[in-house]
Structure formats: structure tokens, C-alpha cells
N, C-alpha and C positions, 0 to 999 in steps of 0.2 A: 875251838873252845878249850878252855882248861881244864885239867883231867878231874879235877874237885865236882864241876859241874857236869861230866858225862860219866861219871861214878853210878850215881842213882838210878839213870838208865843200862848199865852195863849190867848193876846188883840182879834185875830182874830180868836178865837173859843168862843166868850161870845154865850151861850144858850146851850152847848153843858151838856153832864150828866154828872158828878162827883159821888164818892162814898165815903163818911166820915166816918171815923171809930175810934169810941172813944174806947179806950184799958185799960181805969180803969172807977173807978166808976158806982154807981147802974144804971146809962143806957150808959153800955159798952158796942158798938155791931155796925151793920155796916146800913148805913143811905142813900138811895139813893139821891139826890139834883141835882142842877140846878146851875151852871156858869152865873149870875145875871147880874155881873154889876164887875168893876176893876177902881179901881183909884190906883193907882203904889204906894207903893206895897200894896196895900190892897184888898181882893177880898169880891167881896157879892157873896151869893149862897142862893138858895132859904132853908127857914130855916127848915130842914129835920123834919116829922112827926111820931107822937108815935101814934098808936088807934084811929086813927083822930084827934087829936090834937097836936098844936105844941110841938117840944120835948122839954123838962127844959133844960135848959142851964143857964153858968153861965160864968161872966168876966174871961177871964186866963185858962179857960178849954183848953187842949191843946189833939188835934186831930192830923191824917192823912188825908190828900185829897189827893185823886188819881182821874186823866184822861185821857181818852184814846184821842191821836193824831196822825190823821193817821198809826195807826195802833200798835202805841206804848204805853205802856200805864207807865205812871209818878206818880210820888207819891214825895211829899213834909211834911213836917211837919208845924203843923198853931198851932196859939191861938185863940181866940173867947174875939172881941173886943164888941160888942156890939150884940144888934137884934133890928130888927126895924120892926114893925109889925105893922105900919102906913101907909105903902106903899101898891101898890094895889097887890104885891107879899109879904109877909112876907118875910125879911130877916135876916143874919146871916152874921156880918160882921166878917172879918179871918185877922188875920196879921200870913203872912208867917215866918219860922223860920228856915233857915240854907238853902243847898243845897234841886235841887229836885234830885232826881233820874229814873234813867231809869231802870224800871221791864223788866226779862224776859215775855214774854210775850206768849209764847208755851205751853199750855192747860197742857200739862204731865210734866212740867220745876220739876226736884227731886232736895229734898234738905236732907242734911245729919241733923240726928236730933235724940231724943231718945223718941221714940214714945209710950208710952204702950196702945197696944188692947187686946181683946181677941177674941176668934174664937171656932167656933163649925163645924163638918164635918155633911153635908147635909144627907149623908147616915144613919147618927145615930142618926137623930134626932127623928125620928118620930111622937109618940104623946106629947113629952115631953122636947119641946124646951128650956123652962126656966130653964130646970131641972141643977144645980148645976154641976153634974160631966161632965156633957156634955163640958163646954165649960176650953180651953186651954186660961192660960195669959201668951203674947207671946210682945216682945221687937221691933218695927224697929227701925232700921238702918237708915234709909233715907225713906223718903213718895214721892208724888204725887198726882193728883189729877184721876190718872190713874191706879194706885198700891203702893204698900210698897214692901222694903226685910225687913227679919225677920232671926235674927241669933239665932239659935238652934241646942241644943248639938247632940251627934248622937244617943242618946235614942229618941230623939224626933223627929227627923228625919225618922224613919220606920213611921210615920203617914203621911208622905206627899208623897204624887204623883201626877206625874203630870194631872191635868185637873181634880183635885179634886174636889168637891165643896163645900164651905165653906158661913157659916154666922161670918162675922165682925162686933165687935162690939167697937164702935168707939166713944173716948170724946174728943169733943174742944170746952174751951172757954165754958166749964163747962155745954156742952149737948152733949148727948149720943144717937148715931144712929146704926142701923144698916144697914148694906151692904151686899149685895151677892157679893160676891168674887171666886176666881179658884187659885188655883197651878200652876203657868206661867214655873216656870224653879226650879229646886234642883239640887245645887252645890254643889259638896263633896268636904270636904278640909281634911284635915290631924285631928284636933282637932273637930272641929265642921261641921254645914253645911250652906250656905245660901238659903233661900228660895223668892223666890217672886210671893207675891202674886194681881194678878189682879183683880181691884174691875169690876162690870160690871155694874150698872147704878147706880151713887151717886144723893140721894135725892137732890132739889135746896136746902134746907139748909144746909144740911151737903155737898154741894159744898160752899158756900159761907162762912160756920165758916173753913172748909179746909183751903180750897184756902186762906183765911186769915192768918190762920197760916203759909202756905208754906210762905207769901209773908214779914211776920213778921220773921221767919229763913232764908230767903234771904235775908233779912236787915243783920240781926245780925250777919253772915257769910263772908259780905262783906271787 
């Protein structure tokens, strides 16, 4: 919808929390903030902190602000008109840019994409987790914040069964976690197989650089 018309809905949530998320530059990453202040069409939000201190910022820097309303959560594209750090809140004034958008909002929302991890089987690890042969570099297909599938040939295939348990190792947005993971389902096809696999407790970081990207492949697919 156009920003004219999700105005009047935004005016009557000022203090609510926002999440800014700048996608280049050496402080690329995601910002929690504050819904300040609105004069049409411009918004203040409280100016998001680095290590205790305010973050650098600069005229023109151009961001993401997402919010959740009533249970929805919206996402627009902004610039960064000024800061004003005179006020007894610090802020960060935004000029809106284009349409917002309405995010899925379903915790496990997949998105098709090409994902590369690797993964190691629980059972062989034993003292020697780091160790080199141990771990499989494996392709998805589509992610979540829930699991992945993984398309692999049918040599690579006799390694998976169900309710395996596996170490994921996982890079977004250029940091690397790992994850306990299982073997949810093995699909045979004619050529190849699918596999998917279900993560079982994702770090809060590596929920947040994730979930960014699912929500960055849900843009771009639209």
C-alpha cells in the first residue's frame, strides 16, 4: 500500500518498537528503535545504539523499518534525513520511500532460495568435531526458520535417515553458527532425492541474521 494510506494507521501506534535494518555498509545489521514522533510523511524513531553509543549514521543512508501492528508486521523502505540528538530522546529522522508491505508473518514462513551449508552426522563425531572429513557441503532449496530441504544425488542419499542427528553449519550476512538439526523426511525421486532437514533450537542471533534473510527472499520473490 502507499505510504499516504498506512500513515493514519502508523499515527496511532507512535511508541510502539520498530526494527531498522541497514543491508550495506560497515554497520550493516539490524537495530532495535522506538516510533518517536511522525509529521506526514516523515517519521522519528529513537536513534538506534552501537556499544552504548549512538550508531554513525549519515544523510541519504537508506534503510528498512519494519513494524508489527496488530499482529501484522510491515516493512517499508526509508532514508535518513537528519539526527537530532538535542532532544531529551535522541533521534533519527526517516523519509519514507515507495510502498510498505505486508510480511508473512508465520514463524516457519519458507522461502525458495539457494542456500549453502554444511552438516556433520552426530553419530561420528565424536572427539573430533572440527575435523575436516567429517562435515558434508550440502545446497538448499528453500529455508525457514524452522528447517531447510536439501537436494542431493542418490550416492548421498544412503547417509540420511530419518531422525538422524546432524550439526548445521550455517552463514548469513557473513557470520557462521551452528545448529542441531534431524532428518524430518527423505523423498526419492527418479534422479536425485530431497531431503529436509529440521533445525531444533536456533541461536537468538542466528534467528535474527535468518529471519532477515528469509524476509530479504521474500521481498525479492514477490
Amino acid at each position: 500500500m502507499d505510504f499516504t494510506q498506512f500513515s493514519p494507521m502508523l499515527k496511532e501506534h507512535i511508541g510502539s518498537k520498530v526494527l531498522l535494518d541497514i543491508r550495506a555498509g560497515l554497520y550493516k545489521g539490524h537495530y532495535p528503535s522506538r516510533l518517536e514522533d511522525m509529521r506526514c510523511p516523515y517519521l522519528a524513531v529513537a536513534h538506534p545504539m552501537l556499544k552504548g553509543a549512538l550508531l554513525p549514521t549519515h544523510k541519504n543512508l537508506e534503510l528498512a523499518l519494519s513494524i508489527e501492528i496488530e499482529g501484522a508486521l510491515y516493512e517499508t523502505q526509508a532514508s535518513i534525513l537528519r539526527s537530532s540528538i538535542t532532544d531529551r530522546v535522541p533521534l533519527l529522522w526517516l523519509e519514507p520511500m515507495g510502498n510498505v508491505i505486508r510480511l508473512q508473518r508465520r514463524r516457519f514462513v519458507r522461502v525458495p532460495c539457494i542456500f549453502k551449508l554444511d552438516l556433520c552426522f552426530l553419530d561420528e563425531i565424536g572427539h573430533t568435531v572440527f575435523s575436516p572429513q567429517k562435515w558434508f557441503s550440502m545446497m538448499a532449496k528453500d529455508i525457514s526458520l524452522g528447517g531447510c530441504a536439501l537436494r542431493v544425488n542418490l550416492t548421498q542419499r544412503k547417509i540420511f535417515e530419518r531422525g538422524r542427528r546432524c550439526l548445521c553449519r550455517l552463514s548469513s550476512a557473513d557470520v557462521v553458527f551452528l545448529v542441531f538439526a534431524s532428518v524430518a523426511r527423505v523423498l526419492e525421486k527418479t534422479e536425485d532425492a530431497e531431503v529436509g532437514v529440521s533445525f531444533e533450537v536456533l541461536p537468538l542471533a542466528a534467528e535474527r541474521s535468518l529471519g532477515a534473510f528469509i524476509r530479504q527472499q521474500e521481498l525479492s520473490n514477490r
